[in-house]
FIMAR-668173 format. One record per residue (C-alpha): residue in one letter; x, y, z. Coordinates in steps of 0.5 Angstrom, whole numbers, plus 500, padded with zeros to 3 digits. Example, Ala and Ser with C-alpha at 12.3 -4.5 7.8 and 13.67 -1.06 7.14 Angstrom:
# FIMAR-668173
a525491516
s527498514
This chain:
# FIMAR-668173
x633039894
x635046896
x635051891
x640056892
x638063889
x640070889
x636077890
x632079885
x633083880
x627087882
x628087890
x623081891
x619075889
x613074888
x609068889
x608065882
x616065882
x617062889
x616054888
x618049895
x625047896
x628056894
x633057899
x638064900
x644065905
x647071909
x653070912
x653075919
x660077923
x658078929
x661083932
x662087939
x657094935
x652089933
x652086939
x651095943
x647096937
x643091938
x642092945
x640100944
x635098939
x631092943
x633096950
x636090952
x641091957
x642084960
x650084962
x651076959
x651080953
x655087955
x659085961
x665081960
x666080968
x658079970
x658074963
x665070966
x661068972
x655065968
x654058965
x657061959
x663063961
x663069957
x658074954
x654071948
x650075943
x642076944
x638071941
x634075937
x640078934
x641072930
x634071928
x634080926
x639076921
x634072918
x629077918
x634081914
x634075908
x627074908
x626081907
x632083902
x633076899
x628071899
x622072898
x625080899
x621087898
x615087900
x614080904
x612082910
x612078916
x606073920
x609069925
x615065927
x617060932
x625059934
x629055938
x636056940
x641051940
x647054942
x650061944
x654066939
x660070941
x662076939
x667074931
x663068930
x660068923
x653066923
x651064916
x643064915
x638059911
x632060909
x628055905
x621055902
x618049905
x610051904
x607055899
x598058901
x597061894
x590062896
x593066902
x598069898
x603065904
x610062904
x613058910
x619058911
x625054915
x629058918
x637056920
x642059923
x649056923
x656058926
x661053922
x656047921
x653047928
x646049929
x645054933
x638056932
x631054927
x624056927
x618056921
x616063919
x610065915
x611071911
x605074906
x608074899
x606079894
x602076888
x605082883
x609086882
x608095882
x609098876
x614103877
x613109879
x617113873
């Protein structure tokens, strides 16, 4: 069972607060900037997703989004929304279904599938989904912090 949650009200949770089965959304337009922005920060220039005439001439029959752009989303709910502030990144595996095109809506899940209290780890699944097609998935293993700082007032 999903239990959809919201941000915390401190920016994050920490791991005593995360049980299996915590999930959050997002959803992202995905626009032609995004897609420029995108491309200037990763220095990925590739024309599928910047040149409309290169892109016709592909399998695609148009420019698509990068990849990784739909997993930066992901990585926006991990660090803002579940587990949020202060959860850092370990690892990810990804597996992309199907392209996105600029003014798709790509909506983000993830979900709490294993918790490591020893190692202060969560995994969790990753989805991406424009409508309800699945266009991406992968596990994550974030390390989640076991407390919370006091605030520095």
């Amino acid at each position: 069972m999903v239990d959809l949650v919201q941000a915390h009200p401190s920016g994050g949770y920490i791991l005593d607060e995360l049980h299996v089965g915590m999930a959050a959304e997002k959803t992202v337009h995905v626009t032609e900037e995004r897609i420029r922005l995108f491309a200037e920060a990763s220095d990925d220039f590739n024309p599928v997703h910047l040149d409309e005439a290169f892109a016709a001439k592909t399998a695609y029959r148009g420019r698509i989004a990068h990849g990784l752009l739909s997993a930066a989303f992901g990585s926006a709910v991990v660090g803002t929304i579940l587990p949020g502030a202060g959860s850092i990144y370990i690892s990810q595996t990804l597996a992309f279904h199907f392209p996105v095109r600029i003014g798709d809506l790509v909506r983000i899940q993830i979900t709490v599938i294993e918790l490591d209290q020893e190692g202060a780890r969560a995994q969790l699944k990753c989805e991406g989904f424009v409508e309800d097609k699945l266009i991406m998935d992968g596990v994550a293993v974030v390390r989640v912090p076991r407390r919370r700082k006091p605030s520095a007032r």
